[in-house]
N, C-alpha and C positions, 0 to 999 in steps of 0.2 A: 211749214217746212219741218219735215221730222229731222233729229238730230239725235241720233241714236248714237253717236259718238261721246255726250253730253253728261256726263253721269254730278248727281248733288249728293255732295256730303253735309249731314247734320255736325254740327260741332262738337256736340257730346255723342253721335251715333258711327262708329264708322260704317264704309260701303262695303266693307270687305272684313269683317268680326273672326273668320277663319284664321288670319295675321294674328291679331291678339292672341289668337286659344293657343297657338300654335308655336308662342316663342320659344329661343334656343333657353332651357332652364338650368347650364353652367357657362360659368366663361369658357370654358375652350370649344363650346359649339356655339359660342355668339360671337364670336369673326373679330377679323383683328382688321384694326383701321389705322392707316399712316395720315397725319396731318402735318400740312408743310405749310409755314407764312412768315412774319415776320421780316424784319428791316432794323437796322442797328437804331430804330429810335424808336421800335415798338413794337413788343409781339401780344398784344392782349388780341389779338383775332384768333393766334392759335391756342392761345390759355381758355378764352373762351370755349372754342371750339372743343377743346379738350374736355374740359366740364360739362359741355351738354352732351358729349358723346359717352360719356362713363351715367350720364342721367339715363341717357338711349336705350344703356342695355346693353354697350359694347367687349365683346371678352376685352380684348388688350386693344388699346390707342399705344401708339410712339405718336414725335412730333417731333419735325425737324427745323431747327432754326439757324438762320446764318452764322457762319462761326464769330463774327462779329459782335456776338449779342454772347460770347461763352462768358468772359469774366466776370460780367452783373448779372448773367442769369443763372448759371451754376447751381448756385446756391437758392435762388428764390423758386426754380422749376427743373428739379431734379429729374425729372421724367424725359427731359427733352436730349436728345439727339444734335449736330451741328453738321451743319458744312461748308465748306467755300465760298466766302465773300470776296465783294470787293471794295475797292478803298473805301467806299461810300457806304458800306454798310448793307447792302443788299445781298441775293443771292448772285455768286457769278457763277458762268459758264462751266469752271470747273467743278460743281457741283452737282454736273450730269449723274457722275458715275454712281456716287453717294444715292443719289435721290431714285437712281433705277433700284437699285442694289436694293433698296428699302420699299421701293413698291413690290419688288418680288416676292418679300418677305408677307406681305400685305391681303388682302380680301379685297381692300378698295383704297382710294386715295381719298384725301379732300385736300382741294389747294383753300384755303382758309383766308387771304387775304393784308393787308399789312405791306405787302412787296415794293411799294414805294414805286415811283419811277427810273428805270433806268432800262436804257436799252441793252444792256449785258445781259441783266435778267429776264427781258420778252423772249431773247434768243434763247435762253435755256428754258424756259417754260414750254416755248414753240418744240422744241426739239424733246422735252421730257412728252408733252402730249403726242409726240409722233409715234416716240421709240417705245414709250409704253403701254403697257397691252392690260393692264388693270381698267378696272368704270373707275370715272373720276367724277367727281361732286367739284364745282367749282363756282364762288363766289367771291361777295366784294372786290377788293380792285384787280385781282388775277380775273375776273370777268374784260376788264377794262383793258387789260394786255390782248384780248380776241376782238375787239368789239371792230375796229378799222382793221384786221387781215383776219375774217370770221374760219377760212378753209380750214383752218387744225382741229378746230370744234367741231366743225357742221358737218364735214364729211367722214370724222370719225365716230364707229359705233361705242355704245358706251360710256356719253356724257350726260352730267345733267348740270345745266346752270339754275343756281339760284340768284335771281339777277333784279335790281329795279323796271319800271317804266322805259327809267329816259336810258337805262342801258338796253335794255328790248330793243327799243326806239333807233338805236344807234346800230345794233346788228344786223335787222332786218334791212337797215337802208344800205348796210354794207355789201351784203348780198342779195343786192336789187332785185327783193321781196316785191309781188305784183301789190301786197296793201301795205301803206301807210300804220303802225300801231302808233296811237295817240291819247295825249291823257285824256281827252274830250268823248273815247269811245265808251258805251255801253256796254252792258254784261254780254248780251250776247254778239256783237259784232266781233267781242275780243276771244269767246269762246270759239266763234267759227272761223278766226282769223290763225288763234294758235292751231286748232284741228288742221286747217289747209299746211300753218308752217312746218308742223311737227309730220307732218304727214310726208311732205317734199323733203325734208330733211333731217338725219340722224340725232338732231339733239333734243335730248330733251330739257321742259323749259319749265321752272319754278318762278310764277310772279305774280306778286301781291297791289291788288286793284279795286280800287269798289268795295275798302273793306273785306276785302274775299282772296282766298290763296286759291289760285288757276295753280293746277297740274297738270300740264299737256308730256304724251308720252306716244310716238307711234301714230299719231294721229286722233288719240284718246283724250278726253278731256273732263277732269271734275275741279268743282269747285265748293270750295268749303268759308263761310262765312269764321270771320276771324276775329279777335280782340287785339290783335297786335296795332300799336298806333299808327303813324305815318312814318315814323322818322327809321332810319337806316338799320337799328337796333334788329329788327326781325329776323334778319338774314341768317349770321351765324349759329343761331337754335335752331331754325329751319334749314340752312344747308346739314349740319350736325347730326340732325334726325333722321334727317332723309338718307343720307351715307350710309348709316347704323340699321337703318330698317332695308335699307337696296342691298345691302353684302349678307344681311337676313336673308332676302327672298330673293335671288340673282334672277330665276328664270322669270318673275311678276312685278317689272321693275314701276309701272305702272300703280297694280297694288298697293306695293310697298311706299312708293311717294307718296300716296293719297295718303294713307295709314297713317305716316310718320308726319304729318301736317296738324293733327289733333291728339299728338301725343308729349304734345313738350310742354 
């Protein structure tokens, strides 16, 4: 079966070296990126994220955090931005405005992660992905706000999740996906599984398997053997990358994800 959809990246080689030659060489033509996460009991998803996006290569990051988190973080993450919480610490609802207002300003978003559970905040996530017209990179548990009501994601152009296994797992069965993704599957069942998903549907999908980082985009699909361990840790350098190198190369968003996978 030819799979000419199927592209291998070497680790040390990219598939696409044109990216590299070709970066923005000042901040104000290397794009400006908004990251939003955080929860009154913890924002290192977006400090994090913040730090591998200034590694990236990004003109200017902001980052926005619940106002919740102003008093103790002030002082420790001057860079950051705030807006509308609620009693519990999370982002609420009135935090629309703030968070549009700041995408506009923006090249791209990344929701970063931290968000805690609450259902105040799924409504304003749901409704920020509706109402905004920026690419979004979205990862850890703002993944998990889509995973049971997938339509905000899948039918909008312009996303890419950088997501687990069992969160794949949990989307595709939301959107009764004709195959099952499972941790039992092999390299290439999973590469023609994302080719068929990404093909039927607008999102695109970051996920790490088999020691290997899949990039499915449009139907496209490469994969890059990895050093990254098992454990959760990968996500945020790898969501981070990919934002920084996609608001790089807007019209090759494909490129750029693969790119930005063997560069962190």
């Amino acid at each position: 079966m030819a799979r000419d959809y199927w592209h291998k990246q070497a680790s040390d080689k990219p598939l696409f070296p044109d990216l590299l030659w070709s970066r923005p060489e000042t901040k104000r033509t290397a794009g400006k990126l908004l990251i939003v996460g955080g929860n009154l009991h913890g924002f290192a998803a977006a400090a994090a994220a913040y730090s591998e996006a200034v590694k990236a290569g990004v003109g200017t990051a902001r980052v926005v955090l619940p106002a919740a988190l102003q008093k103790t973080v002030r002082s420790l993450f001057p860079e950051a931005d705030f807006a509308p919480s609620t009693p519990s610490g999370t982002f609420s609802q009135n935090a629309l405005g703030e968070l549009l207002g700041q995408a506009g300003w923006a090249d791209s978003v990344l929701l970063a992660g931290d968000f805690g559970r609450n259902s105040e905040t799924a409504i304003l996530l749901e409704n920020f992905v509706a109402k905004s017209k920026s690419p979004l990179t979205i990862t850890k548990d703002a993944v998990d706000y889509f995973t049971n009501v997938p339509q905000p994601i899948t039918n909008r152009p312009g996303i890419t999740c950088v997501l687990t296994m069992a969160q794949l797992q949990r989307l595709v069965t939301s959107v009764r996906f004709h195959t099952a993704f499972t941790f039992d599957m092999d390299l290439l069942r999973l590469v023609d599984a994302l080719h068929t998903f990404t093909d039927k549907f607008s999102l695109s999908i970051i996920v790490q398997h088999l020691d290997t980082v899949f990039v499915a985009v449009s139907g496209q699909v490469s994969t890059t053997k990895t050093n990254h361990d098992s454990t959760e840790t990968w996500r945020i350098p790898t969501a981070a990358h990919a934002a920084v190198w996609w608001l790089q190369n807007p019209t090759k968003p494909f490129e750029a994800l693969t790119t930005s996978v063997i560069t962190e």
